[in-house]
N, C-alpha and C positions, 0 to 999 in steps of 0.2 A: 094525886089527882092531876088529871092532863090538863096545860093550861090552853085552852079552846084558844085565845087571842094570840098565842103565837103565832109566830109566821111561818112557813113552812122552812127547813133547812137544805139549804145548798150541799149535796155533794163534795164540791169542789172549795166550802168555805166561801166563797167569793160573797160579798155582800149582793156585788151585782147579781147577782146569779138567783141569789136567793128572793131579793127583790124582782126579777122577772116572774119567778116561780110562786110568788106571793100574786103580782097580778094575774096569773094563767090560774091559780087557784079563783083568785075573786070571778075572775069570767064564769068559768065554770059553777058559781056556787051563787051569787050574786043576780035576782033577778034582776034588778034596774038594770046592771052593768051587760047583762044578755039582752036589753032590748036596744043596746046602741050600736050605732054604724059610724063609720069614716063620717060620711055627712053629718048625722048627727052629734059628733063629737066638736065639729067645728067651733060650734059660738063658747064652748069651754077651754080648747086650746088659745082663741084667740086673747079670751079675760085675764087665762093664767100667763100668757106674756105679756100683757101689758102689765100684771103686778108683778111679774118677775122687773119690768122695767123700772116701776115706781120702787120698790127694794134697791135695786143699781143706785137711782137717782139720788132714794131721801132714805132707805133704810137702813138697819145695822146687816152686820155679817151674818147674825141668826137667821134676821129676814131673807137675804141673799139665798141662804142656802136650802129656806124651807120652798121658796119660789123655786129654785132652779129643781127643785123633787117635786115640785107639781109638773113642772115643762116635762121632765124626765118622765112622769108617771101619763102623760100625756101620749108620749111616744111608746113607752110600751104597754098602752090601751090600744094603738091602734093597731102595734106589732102584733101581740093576742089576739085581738080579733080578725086579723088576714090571717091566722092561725087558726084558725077554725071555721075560717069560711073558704067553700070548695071554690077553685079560679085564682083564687090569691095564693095560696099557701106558701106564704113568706114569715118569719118571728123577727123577736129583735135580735135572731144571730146573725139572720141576713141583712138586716137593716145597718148592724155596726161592723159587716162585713164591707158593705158597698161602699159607708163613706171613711173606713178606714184606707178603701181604693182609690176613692178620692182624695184624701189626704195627703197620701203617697205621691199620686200624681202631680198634685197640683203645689208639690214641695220639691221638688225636683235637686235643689239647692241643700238639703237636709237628708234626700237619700239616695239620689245621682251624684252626676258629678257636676252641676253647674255650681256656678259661685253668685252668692248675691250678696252684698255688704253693705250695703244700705236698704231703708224701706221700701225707696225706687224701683230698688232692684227685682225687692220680692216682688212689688206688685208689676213689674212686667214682665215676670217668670208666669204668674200667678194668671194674668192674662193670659200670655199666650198658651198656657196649658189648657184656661179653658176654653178659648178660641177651639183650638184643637179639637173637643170635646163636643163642640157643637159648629160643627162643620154646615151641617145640613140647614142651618138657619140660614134665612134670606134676608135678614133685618136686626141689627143692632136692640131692637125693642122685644125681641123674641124674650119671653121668659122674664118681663118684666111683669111681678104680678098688679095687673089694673084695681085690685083692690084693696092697695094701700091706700093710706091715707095723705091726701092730695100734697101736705107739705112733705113728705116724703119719697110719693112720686113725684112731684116736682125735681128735689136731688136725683134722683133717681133716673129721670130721664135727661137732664142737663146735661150730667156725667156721659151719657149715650151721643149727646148733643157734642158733644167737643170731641166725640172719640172720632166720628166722621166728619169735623172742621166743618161743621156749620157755624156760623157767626154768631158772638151773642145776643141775645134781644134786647139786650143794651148797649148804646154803645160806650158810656161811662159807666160802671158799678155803681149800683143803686146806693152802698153803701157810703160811698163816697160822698154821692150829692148829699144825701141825708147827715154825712160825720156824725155812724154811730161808730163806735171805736171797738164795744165789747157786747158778747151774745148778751147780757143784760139789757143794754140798749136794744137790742135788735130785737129783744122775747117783748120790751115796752113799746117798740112802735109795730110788731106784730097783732099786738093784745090791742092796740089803737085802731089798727085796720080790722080787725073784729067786731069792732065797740062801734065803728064809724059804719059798719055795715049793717051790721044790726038797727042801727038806730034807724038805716035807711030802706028795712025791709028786706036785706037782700041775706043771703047766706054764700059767705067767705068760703066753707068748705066746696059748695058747689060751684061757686065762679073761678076758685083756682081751678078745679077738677078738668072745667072748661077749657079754660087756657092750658091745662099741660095736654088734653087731647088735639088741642089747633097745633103745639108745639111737635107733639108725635105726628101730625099729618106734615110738617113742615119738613121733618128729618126723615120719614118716608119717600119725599118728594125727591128729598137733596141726592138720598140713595140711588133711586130710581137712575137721574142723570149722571150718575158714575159709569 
């Protein structure tokens, strides 16, 4: 007797392979999975990374690894589906084609001949590769995507903030005046500035969001006068 719940078999062995060929089977066969788009798949890919995060943070290794097969089955849902839709026609051999290109590139030290021996180093290999890469950008903020979540655009654009020697908007570290010593201290008096806003009617998420958009008008500004 066949057993129907198997997956389909790889050619080539390869798990990967077989698992693509598992999800191009489900498209094809699967009505829910035939009524979804790139767009539509959004608010699923963004859940499954934040529980691949929460596994990182608090979970075991089993947890780790069944997250990163969700993220994984994520990418090739939507590699499948620009596989079958006319205009796209790309899979995931083009997809692990392009950022094996990137890889390469932006390693220069591991498959050129530069040399980088500390983490300094890579990451100013690592920059200027992908400076290179986006030449055509007019702005340091290019390609920052605006709908992260504010405390990480925050970092996010800070790092953009000092790469063009804008000044910091402090001019002592906040952390200082306050003497928190360790991210525990800093997670208790973040959760304080939450708790203090709340209680004040206001929403934390949206008043940083605020201030990191005055901060990107500030670094736009600084650009301009270069």
């Amino acid at each position: 007797m066949t057993d129907t719940t198997a997956p389909p078999e790889s050619p080539s062995g390869s798990r990967l392979d077989a698992f693509a060929a598992a999800m191009t089977s489900v498209l094809e066969k699967c009505a829910w999975s035939q009524t979804m788009t790139h767009a539509s798949l959004v608010p699923y890919l963004i859940e499954e990374t934040y529980e691949l995060v929460d596994a990182i943070e608090a979970g075991t290794t089993d947890d780790i690894i069944e997250e990163l097969g969700d993220v994984l089955w994520q990418v090739a849902f939507h590699s499948a589906i620009a596989a079958h839709t006319a205009g796209e026609d790309f899979d995931i051999e083009d997809v692990a084609a392009r950022v094996t290109e990137k890889m390469v590139r932006r390693h220069p030290h591991v498959f050129g001949d530069e040399v980088a021996e500390t983490p300094e180093e890579v990451l100013r290999l690592w920059s200027a590769a992908k400076a290179a890469e986006k030449r055509q950008r007019t702005s340091v903020l290019e390609g920052i995507p605006q709908g992260m979540p504010a405390l990480a655009l925050a970092d996010k654009v800070f790092d953009r903030a000092r790469r063009v020697g804008l000044p910091p908007v402090q001019d002592a570290t906040l952390l200082d005046l306050l003497e928190l010593e360790t991210e525990e201290d800093l997670g208790r008096m973040l959760l304080g500035v939450v708790e203090g806003a709340h209680a004040a009617g206001m929403d934390a998420e949206r008043a940083l969001r605020g201030a990191v958009r005055g901060l990107q008008e500030e670094i736009r500004a600084h650009e301009s006068r270069q």
